[in-house]
C-alpha positions as CSV (number, residue, x, y, z in Angstrom):
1,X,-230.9,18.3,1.2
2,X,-231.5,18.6,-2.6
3,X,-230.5,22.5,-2.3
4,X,-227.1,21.2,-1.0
5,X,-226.5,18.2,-3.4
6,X,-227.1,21.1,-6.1
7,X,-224.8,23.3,-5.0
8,X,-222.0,20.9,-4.4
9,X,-222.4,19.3,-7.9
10,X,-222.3,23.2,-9.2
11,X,-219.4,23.9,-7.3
12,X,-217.5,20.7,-8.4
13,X,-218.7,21.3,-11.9
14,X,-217.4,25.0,-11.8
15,X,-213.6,24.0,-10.1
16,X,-213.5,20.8,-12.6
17,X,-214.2,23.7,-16.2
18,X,-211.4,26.1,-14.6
19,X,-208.5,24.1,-13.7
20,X,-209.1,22.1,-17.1
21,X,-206.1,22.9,-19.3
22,X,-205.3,23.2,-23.2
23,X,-201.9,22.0,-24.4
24,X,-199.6,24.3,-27.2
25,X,-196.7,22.3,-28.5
26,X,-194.0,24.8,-30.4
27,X,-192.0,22.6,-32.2
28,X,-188.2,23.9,-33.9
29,X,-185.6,22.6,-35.8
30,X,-182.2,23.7,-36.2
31,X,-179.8,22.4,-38.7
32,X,-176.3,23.2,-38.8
33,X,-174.1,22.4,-41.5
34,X,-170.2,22.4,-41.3
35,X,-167.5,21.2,-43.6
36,X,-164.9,19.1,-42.1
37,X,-160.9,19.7,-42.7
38,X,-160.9,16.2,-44.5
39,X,-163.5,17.5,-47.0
40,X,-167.0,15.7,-45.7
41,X,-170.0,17.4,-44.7
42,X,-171.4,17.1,-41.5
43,X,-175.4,18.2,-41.0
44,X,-176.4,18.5,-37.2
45,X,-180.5,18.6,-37.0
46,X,-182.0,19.9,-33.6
47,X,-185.6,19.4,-32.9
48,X,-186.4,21.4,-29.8
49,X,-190.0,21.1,-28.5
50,X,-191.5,23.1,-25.9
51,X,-195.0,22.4,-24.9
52,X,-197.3,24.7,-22.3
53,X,-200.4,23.2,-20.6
54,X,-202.1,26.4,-20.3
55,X,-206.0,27.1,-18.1
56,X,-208.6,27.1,-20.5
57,X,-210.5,30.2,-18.4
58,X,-207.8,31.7,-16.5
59,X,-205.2,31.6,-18.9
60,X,-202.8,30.6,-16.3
61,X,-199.6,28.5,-17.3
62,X,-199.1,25.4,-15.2
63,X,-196.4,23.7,-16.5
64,X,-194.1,24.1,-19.5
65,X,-191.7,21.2,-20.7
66,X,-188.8,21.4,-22.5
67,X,-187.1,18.3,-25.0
68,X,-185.3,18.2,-27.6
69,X,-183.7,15.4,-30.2
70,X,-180.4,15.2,-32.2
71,X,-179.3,13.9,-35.3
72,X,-176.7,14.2,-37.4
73,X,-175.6,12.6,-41.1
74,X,-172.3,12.7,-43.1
75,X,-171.8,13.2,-46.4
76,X,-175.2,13.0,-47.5
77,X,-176.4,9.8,-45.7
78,X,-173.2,7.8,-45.3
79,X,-173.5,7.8,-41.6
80,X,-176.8,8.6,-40.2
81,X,-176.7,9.1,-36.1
82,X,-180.2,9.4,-34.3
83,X,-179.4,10.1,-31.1
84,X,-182.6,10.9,-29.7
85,X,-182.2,13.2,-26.2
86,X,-177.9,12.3,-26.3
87,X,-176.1,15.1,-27.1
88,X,-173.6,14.5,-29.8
89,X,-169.7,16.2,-29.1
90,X,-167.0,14.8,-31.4
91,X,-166.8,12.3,-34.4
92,X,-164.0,10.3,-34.9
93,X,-162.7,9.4,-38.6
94,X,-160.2,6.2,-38.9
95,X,-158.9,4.7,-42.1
96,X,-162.1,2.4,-42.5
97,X,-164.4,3.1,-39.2
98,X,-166.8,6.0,-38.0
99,X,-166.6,6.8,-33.9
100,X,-168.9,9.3,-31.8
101,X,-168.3,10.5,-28.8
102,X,-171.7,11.9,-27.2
103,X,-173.6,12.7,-23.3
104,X,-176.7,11.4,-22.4
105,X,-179.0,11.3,-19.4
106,X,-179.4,8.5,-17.5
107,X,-182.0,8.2,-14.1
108,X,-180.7,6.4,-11.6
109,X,-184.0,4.7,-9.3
110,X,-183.1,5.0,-5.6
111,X,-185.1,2.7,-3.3
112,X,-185.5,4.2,0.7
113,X,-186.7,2.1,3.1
114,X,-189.2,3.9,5.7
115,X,-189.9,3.1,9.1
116,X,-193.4,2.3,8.2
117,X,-194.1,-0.4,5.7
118,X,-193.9,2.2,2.8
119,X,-191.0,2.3,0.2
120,X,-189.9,4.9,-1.4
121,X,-189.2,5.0,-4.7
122,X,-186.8,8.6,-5.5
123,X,-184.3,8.8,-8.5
124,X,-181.8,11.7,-10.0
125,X,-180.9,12.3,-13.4
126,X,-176.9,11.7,-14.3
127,X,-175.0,12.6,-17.4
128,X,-172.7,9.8,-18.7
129,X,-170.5,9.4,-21.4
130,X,-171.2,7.3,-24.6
131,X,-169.0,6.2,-27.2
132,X,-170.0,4.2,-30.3
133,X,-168.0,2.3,-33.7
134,X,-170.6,3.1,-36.4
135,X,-171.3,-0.5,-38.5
136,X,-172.5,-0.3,-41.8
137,X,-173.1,-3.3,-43.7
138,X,-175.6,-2.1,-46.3
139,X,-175.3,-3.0,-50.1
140,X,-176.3,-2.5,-53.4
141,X,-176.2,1.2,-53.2
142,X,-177.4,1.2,-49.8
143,X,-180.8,0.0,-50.8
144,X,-180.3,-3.6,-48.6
145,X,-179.3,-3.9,-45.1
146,X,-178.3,-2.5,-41.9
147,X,-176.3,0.3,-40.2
148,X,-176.1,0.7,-36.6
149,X,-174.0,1.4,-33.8
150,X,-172.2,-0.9,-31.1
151,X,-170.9,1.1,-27.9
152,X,-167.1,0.4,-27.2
153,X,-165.0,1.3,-23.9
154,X,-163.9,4.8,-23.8
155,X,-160.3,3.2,-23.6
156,X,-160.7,2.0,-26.8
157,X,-162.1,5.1,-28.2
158,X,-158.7,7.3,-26.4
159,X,-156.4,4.9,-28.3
160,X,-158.1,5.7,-31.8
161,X,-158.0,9.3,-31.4
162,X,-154.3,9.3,-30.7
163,X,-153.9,8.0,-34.6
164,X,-157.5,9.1,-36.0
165,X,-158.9,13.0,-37.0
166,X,-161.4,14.2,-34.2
167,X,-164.2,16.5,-35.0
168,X,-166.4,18.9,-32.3
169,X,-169.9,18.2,-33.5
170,X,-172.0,21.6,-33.1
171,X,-174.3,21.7,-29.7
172,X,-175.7,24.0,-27.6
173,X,-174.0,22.5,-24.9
174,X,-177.1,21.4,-22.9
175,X,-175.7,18.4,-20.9
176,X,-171.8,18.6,-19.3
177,X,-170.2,16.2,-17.4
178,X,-169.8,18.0,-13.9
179,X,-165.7,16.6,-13.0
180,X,-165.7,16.6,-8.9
181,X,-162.2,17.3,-7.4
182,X,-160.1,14.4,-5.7
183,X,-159.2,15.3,-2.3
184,X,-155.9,13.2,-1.1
């Protein structure tokens, strides 16, 4: 009986040391600079991160995830945009105001009722659409209060690009809204 204990702790000992796992994080970031036809300077940063969970003895890579992070600044620090995992696509200069136009990732929980007392709890990923009015009320050479941005209606963001100077913002095109045909 002992013989067998043994070997079953020596066995689960064994399985637990070769699916253990070491994690490599690569870490990148891209900056892109580009100078806008109405003479300000737009810097797009890109942190991409990959990280590999990777057997200690075998060597074997069992998963790899991929993320990444944008932000981009005007002029030095005029705007600043942190846009975490959004991916930014135009900017929008008015007289007085600052718009962006970006995608982001949004999960969508779907609940599915079982015929057993179970619920299931499933979700998808969908792109959206995100537009913002950038506020900055920071004084005394920017030293003292806030900036931030408010999220208007896309409506109101179509009628200020009819009378305002739109801008791509450089991407690599990562997320794209997917536009599904009518059928009449």
């Amino acid at each position: 009986m002992k013989n067998t204990l043994y070997k079953v702790m020596v066995l689960l000992f064994l399985v637990a040391v070769c699916s253990n796992c070491t994690s490599e994080t690569e870490k990148q970031v891209d900056k892109t600079n580009k100078l806008l036809d109405n003479g300000m300077r737009l810097v797009v940063e890109k942190t991409n991160e990959t990280t590999k969970e990777i057997g200690i003895f075998s060597k074997h890579n069992y998963r790899t995830t991929h993320s990444y992070t944008y932000k981009f600044t005007v002029d030095g620090g005029d705007v600043n945009w942190d846009g975490g995992s959004g991916e930014p696509k135009h900017i929008l200069f008015c007289e007085n105001s600052v718009y962006v136009h970006y995608l982001k990732e949004k999960y969508i929980s779907v609940q599915r009722d079982t015929t057993s007392t179970e619920i299931n709890n499933n979700g998808y990923n969908m792109v959206e659409e995100v537009f913002e009015l950038y506020i900055d009320n920071r004084y005394f050479f920017k030293l003292f209060g806030d900036d931030y941005w408010v999220e208007i209606t896309p409506e109101s963001y179509a009628n200020k690009k009819t009378s305002c100077d739109e801008y791509n913002i450089p991407n690599d095109n990562e997320l794209s809204l997917v536009q599904l045909g009518k059928e009449g």
